[in-house]
N, C-alpha and C positions, 0 to 999 in steps of 0.2 A: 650272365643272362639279363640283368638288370640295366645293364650296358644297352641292349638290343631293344629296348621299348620306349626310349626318346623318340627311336630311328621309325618305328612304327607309327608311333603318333603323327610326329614330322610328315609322313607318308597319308596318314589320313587328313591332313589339311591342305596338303595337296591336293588331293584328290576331290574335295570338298571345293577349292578355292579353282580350281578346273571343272566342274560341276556347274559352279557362280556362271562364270564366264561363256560356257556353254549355254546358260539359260535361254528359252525364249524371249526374246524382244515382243513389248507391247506397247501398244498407245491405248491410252482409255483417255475419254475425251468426256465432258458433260457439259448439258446447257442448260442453266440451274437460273436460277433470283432473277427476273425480267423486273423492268422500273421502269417507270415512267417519266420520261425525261421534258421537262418546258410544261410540264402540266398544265398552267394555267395558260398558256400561250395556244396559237392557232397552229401553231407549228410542234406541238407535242409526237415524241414518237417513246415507243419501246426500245428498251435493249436489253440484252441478255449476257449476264457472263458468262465466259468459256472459258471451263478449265482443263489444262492438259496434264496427264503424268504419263513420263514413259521411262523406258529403260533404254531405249533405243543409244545408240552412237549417233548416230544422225543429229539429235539435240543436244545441247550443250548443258541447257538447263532440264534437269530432270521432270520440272513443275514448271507450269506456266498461268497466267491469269490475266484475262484482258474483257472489258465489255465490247460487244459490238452489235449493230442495230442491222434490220433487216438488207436494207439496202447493199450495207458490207457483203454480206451471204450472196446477193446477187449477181456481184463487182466480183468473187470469187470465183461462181459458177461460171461466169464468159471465161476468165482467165481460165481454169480447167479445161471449158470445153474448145479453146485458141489451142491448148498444146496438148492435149490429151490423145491425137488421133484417132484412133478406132476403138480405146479404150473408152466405154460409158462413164458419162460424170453421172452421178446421182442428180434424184429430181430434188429441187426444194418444194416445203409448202406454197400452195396457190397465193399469190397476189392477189390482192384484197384493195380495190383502190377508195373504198369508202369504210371504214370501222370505228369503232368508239374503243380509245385506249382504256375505258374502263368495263370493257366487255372480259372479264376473267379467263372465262369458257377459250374465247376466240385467239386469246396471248397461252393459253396453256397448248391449244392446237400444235398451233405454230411454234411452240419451244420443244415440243416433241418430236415434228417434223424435222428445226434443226439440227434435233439431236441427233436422228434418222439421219438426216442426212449428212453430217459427219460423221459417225462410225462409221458408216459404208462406206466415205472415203480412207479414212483413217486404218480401216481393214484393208482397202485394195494397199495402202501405202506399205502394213505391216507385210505384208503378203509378197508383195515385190521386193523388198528388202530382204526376205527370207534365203539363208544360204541354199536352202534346197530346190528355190526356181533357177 
């Protein structure tokens, strides 16, 4: 009898390790710590790091971390909306062509917005990746 309950155990780590691998796929994205970059210059701007975790296959690296400034986000939004078809790209926050990078208020807006606006891409992404579409 004592014989037979490796074989058990053995069987619930399979099972367990078949569970793993079945899990769902996520991306969780955030857009956190904005700074200000050239401060004292006439040419100062914002950027914001973005950080990535997922479990997906699709990435190599599980975690990812990189700054990027608004402009990036808008250089994205065309490239989505060149190959996106009929699929909607999300909106970004409004362009702003006059602001003071020491407006708080105005760089907390717009980190929210980008956050908005990568999850909802980062969902449509996990969403089509999903074995069940």
């Amino acid at each position: 009898m004592s014989l037979c309950l490796p074989r058990y155990q053995d069987c619930s780590r399979m099972i367990t390790n078949q569970e793993q691998e079945q899990e769902e796929e996520f991306i969780a994205v955030r857009v956190q710590d904005p700074r200000i970059q050239n401060k004292e210059s006439w040419y100062s701007y914002v950027d914001f790091k973005i950080f990535l975790h997922s479990n997906s296959k699709a990435f190599t690296a599980k975690t990812s971390c990189v700054r990027r400034r608004y402009s990036e986000f808008v250089w994205l939004k065309k490239k989505l909306q060149k190959n996106s078809g009929l699929v909607p790209v999300p909106e970004l926050p409004p362009k702003t062509p006059f602001f003071s990078v020491s407006n708080d208020d105005f760089i907390e807006k717009r980190r929210e917005g980008l956050q908005q606006f990568l999850e909802k891409r980062c969902n449509r992404v996990a969403s089509l990746a999903c074995a069940e579409w």
